[in-house]
VEXDREN-2710 file (C-alpha; in Angstrom, 1 decimal):
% VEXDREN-2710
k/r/px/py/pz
1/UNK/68.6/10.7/-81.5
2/UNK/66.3/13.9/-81.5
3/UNK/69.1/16.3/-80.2
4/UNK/71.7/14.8/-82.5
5/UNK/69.4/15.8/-85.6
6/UNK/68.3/19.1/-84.0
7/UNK/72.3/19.8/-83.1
8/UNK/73.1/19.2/-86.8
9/UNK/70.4/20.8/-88.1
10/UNK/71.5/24.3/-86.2
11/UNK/75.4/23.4/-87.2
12/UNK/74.4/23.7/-90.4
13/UNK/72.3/26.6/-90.1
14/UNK/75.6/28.4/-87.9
15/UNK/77.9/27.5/-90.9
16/UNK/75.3/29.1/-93.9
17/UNK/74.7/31.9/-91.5
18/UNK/78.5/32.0/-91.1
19/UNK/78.9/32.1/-95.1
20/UNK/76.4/34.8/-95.8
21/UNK/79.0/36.7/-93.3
22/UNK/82.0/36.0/-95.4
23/UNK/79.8/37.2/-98.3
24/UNK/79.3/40.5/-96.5
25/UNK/83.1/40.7/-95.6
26/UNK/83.9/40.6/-99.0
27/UNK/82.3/43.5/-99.8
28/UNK/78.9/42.0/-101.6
29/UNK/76.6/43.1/-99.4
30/UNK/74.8/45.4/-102.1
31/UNK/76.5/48.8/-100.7
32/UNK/77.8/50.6/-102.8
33/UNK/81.9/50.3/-103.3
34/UNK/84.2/53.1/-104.3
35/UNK/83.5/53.1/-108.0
36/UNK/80.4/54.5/-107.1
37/UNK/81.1/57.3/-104.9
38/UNK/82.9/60.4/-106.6
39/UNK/84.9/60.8/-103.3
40/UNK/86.9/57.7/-103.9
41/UNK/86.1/56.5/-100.3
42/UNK/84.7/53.3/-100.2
43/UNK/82.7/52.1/-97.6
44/UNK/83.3/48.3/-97.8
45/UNK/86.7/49.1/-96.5
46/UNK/88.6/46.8/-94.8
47/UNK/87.9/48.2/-91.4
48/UNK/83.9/47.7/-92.1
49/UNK/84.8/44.2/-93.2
50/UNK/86.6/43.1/-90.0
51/UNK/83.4/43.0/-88.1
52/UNK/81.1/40.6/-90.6
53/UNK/84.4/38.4/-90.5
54/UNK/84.6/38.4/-87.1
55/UNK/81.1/37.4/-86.4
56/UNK/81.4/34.6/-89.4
57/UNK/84.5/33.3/-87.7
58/UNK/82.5/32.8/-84.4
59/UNK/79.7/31.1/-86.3
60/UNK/81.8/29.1/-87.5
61/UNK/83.2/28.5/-84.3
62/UNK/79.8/27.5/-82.8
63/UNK/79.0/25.2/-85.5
64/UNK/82.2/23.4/-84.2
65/UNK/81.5/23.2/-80.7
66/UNK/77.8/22.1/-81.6
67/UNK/79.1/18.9/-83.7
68/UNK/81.7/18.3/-81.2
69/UNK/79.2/18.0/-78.4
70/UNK/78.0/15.6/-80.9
71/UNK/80.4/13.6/-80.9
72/UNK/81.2/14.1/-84.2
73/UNK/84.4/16.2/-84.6
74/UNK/87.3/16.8/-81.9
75/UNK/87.5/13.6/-80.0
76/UNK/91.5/14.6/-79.5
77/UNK/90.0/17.8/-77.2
78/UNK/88.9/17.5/-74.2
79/UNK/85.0/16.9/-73.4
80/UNK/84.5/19.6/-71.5
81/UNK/85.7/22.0/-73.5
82/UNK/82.4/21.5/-76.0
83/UNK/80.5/20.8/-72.7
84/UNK/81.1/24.4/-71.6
85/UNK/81.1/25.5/-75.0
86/UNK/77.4/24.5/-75.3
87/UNK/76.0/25.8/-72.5
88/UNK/77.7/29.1/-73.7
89/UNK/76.0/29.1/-76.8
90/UNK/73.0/28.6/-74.7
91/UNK/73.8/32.0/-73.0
92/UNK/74.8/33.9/-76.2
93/UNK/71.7/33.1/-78.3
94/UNK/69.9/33.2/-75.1
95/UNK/71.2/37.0/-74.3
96/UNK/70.9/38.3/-78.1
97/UNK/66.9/36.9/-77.9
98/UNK/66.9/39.2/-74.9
99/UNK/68.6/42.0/-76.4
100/UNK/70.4/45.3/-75.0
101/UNK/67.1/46.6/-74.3
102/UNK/67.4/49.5/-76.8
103/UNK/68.7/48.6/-79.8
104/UNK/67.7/44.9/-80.6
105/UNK/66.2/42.2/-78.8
106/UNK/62.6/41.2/-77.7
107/UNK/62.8/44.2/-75.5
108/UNK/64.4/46.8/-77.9
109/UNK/62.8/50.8/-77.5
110/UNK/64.2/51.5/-80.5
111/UNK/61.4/50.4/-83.5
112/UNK/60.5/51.5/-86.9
113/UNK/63.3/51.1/-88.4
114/UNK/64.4/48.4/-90.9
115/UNK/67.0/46.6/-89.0
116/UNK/64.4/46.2/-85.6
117/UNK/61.7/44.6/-88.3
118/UNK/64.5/42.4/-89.5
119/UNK/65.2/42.0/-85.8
120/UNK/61.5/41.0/-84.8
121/UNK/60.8/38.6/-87.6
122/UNK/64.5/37.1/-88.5
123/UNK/66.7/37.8/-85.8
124/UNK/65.2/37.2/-82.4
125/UNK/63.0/34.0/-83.6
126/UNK/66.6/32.2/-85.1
127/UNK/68.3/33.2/-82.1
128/UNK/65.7/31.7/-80.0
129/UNK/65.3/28.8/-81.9
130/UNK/69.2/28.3/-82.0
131/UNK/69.2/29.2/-78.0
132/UNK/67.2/26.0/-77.7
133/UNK/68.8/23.8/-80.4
134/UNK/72.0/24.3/-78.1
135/UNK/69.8/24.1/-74.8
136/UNK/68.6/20.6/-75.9
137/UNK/72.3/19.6/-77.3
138/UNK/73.4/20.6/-74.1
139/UNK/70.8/19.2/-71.3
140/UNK/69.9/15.7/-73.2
141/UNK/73.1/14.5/-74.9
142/UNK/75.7/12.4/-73.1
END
């Protein structure tokens, strides 16, 4: 019971997170667009908004493999493909807690900036916390 609310809770959490990303790939991330800028340039082009899409895609993507584990969605695919897919969310989240050891992560060099605050306090902690959501989805349910 526990790891079919904790699964759901971090589905849901995958598919908001996943959303806000859409929002960025729109171009509504608060920078500023080509009205603004006298060049004409603008920098939500569509080459910046491939990468926010991407990552919303594989959100998305990981809230799906997360409620299939469940039980709850893709009964025509085979089991182990969310079997595997859990334990490789496990790894992902897992890895991004960890970090590149420069950039982001627990063990980041780089600090004082306003992404590696957003990265200590935001970041790493839902990472962690959806490292283990997919930890206990994968170790406890059948």
């Amino acid at each position: 019971m526990i790891p079919r609310i904790v699964g759901t809770l971090a589905a849901v959490v995958l598919v908001g997170l996943g959303t806000v990303h859409c929002y960025w790939a729109a171009g509504a991330d608060g920078r500023p667009t080509s009205r603004s800028r006298s060049a004409g340039v603008s920098l939500c082009s569509h080459q910046a908004r491939r990468g926010p899409l991407l990552v919303a895609l594989l959100l998305f993507a990981a809230a799906l493999v997360l409620v299939g584990r469940l039980g709850l969605w893709g009964h025509w695919l085979p089991r182990w493909v969310f079997v595997a897919g859990t334990w490789t969310l496990v790894l992902v989240f897992g890895g991004r807690v960890v970090g590149d050891l420069r950039w982001f992560g627990l063990f980041k060099q780089v600090t004082g900036t306003p992404f590696a605050w957003w990265d200590t306090w935001v970041y790493v902690p839902l990472c962690a916390l959806l490292a283990l959501a997919a930890l206990l989805v994968a170790a406890l349910e059948p």
